[in-house]
C-alpha positions as CSV (number, residue, x, y, z in Angstrom):
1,X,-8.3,6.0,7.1
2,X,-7.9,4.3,10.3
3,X,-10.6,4.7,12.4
4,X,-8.4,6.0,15.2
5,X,-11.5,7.4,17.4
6,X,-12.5,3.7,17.3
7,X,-9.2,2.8,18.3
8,X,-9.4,5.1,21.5
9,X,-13.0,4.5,22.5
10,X,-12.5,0.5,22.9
11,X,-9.2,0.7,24.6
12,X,-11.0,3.1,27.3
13,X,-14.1,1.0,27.4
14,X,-11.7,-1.8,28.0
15,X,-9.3,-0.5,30.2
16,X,-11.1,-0.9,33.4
17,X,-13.3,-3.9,32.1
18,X,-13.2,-7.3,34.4
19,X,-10.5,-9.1,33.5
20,X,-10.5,-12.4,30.9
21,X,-7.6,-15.1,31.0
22,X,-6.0,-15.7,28.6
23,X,-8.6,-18.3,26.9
24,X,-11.6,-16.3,27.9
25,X,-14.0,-14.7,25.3
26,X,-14.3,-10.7,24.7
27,X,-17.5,-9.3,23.4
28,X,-18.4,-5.9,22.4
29,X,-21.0,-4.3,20.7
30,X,-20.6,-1.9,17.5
31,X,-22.5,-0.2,14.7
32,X,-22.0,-0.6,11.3
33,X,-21.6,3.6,10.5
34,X,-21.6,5.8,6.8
35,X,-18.1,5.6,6.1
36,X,-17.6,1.6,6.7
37,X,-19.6,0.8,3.6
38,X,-18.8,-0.1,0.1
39,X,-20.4,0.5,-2.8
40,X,-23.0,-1.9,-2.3
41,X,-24.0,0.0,0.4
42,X,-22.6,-2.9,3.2
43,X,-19.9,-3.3,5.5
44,X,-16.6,-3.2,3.2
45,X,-14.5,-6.7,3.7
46,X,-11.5,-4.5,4.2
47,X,-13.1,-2.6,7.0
48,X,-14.4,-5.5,8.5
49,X,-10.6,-6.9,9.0
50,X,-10.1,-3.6,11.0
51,X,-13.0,-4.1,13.2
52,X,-11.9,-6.9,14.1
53,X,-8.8,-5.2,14.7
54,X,-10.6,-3.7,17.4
55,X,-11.9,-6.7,18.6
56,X,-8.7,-7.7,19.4
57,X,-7.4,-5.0,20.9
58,X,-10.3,-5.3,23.8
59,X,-9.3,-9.2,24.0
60,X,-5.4,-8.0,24.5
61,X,-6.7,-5.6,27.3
62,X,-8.3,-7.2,29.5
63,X,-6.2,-11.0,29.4
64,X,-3.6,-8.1,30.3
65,X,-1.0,-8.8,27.4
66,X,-0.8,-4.7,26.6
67,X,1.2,-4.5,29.8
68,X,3.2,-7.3,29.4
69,X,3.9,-6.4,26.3
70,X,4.8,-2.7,26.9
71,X,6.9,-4.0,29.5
72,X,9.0,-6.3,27.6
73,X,9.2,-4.2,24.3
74,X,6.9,-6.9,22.6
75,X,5.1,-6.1,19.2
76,X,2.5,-8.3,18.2
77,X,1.6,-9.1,14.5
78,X,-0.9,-11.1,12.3
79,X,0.7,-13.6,10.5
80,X,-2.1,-14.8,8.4
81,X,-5.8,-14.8,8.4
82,X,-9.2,-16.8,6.6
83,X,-12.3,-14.6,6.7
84,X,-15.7,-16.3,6.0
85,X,-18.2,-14.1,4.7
86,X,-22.2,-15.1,5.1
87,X,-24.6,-12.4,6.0
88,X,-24.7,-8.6,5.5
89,X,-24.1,-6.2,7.6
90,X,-25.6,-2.6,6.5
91,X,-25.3,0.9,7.5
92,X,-26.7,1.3,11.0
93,X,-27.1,-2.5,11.6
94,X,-25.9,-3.0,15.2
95,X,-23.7,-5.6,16.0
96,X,-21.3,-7.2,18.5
97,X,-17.7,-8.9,17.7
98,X,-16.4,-11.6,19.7
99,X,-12.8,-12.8,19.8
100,X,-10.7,-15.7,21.5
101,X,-7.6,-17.4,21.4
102,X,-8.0,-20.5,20.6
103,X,-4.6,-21.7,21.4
104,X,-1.2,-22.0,20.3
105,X,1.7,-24.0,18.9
106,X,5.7,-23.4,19.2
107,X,5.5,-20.3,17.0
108,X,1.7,-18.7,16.6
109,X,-1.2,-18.0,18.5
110,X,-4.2,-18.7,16.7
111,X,-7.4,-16.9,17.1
112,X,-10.9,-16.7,16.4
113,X,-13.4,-13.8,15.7
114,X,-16.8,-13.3,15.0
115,X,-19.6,-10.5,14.1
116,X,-23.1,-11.2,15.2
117,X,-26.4,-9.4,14.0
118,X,-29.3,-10.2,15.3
119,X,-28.4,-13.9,16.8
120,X,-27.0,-14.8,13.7
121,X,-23.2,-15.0,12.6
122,X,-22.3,-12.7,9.9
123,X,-18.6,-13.4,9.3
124,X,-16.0,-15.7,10.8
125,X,-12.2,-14.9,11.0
126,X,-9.3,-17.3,11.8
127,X,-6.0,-15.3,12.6
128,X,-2.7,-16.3,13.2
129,X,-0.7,-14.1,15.2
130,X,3.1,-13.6,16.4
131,X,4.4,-11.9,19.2
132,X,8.1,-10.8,18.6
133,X,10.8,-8.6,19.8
134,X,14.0,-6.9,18.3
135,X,14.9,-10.8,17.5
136,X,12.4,-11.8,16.1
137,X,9.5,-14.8,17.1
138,X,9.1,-15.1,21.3
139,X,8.6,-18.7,21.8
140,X,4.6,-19.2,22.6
141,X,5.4,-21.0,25.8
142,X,7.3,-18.3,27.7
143,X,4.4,-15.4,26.1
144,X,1.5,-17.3,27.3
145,X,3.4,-17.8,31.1
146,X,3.7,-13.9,31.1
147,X,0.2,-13.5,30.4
148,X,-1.2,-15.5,33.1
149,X,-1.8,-18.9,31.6
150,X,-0.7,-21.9,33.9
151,X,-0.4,-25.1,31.4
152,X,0.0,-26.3,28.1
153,X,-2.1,-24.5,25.1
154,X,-5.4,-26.5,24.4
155,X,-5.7,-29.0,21.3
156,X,-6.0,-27.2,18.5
157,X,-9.4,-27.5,16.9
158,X,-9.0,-29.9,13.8
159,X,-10.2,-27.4,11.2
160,X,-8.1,-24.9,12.9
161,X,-5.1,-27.5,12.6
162,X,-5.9,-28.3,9.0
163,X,-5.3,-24.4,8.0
164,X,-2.4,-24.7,9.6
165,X,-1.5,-27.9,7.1
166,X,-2.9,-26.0,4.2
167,X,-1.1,-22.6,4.8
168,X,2.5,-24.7,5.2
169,X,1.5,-26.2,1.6
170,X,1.1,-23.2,0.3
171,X,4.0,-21.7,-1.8
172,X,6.3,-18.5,-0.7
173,X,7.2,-16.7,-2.5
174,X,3.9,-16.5,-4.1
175,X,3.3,-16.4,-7.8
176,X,6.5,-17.8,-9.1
177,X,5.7,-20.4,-11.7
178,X,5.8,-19.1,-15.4
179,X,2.4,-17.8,-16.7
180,X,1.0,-16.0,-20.0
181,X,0.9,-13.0,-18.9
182,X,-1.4,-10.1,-21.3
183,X,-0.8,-6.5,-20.1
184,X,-4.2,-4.4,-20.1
């Protein structure tokens, strides 16, 4: 299930926290509870992508893009995502999630997100992100203006620019060339 209480407590933490611009970094500080562990008895990838949902939704807060959004009928979406994986995270451990935009070309944002424990990184996630309306993709340009940023989007990073290479090589519709296939 969603963790909707989550969902509630870091927008009204958020709400009234100092602003950001649009390029600045949100932190906030979590704990890894019972029912976001796997099997394994550690924080469950999927979950993990959801957290940092809520990492996002503090960012979107305080740059102010909630408002501008609700006032122009925006939605925003992930468009695609790389998650590195490197330390555990178990139940109880205490941690705090950063996010930032990183920047932006004519169609995405692209952002960056990371869990911490104990002064070391645990995972590392890469989004790219849309905002759109009823007709589809706003241009980048015109949503950063409307939230605050004066300028250009900075250079792109040049691993962040060659996953941006990668993902346009990749095929779509996924899955299409002929394969052996053995039912179970």
């Amino acid at each position: 299930m969603y963790p909707f209480f989550r969902l509630a407590r870091e927008s009204f933490r958020n709400r009234k926290a100092d602003p950001l611009p649009l390029l600045g970094t949100h932190e906030a500080d979590h704990i890894c509870w019972p029912w976001d562990i796997d099997p394994w008895m550690e924080l469950n990838n999927g979950r993990a992508l959801t957290l940092y949902d809520m990492g996002r939704v503090g960012l979107f807060l305080r740059v102010g893009a909630v408002a501008v959004m609700q006032e122009n009928r925006w939605a925003g979406t992930v468009a695609g995502s790389s998650v590195r994986y490197r330390r555990r995270v178990r139940a109880f451990d205490r941690y705090r999630l950063r996010s930032r935009m990183i920047g932006w070309d004519k169609r995405f944002f692209y952002a960056e997100q990371s869990m911490w424990r104990k002064g070391d990184c645990t995972s590392h996630g890469l989004l790219r992100m849309a905002i759109t309306d009823r007709n589809g993709l706003v241009e980048t340009a015109r949503v950063a203006v409307a939230f605050g940023h004066d300028g250009e989007s900075p250079t792109l990073p040049h691993w962040v620019r060659a996953w941006i290479e990668a993902e346009d090589k990749r095929p779509w519709p996924p899955m299409q060339e002929q394969r052996t296939v053995i039912a179970a």
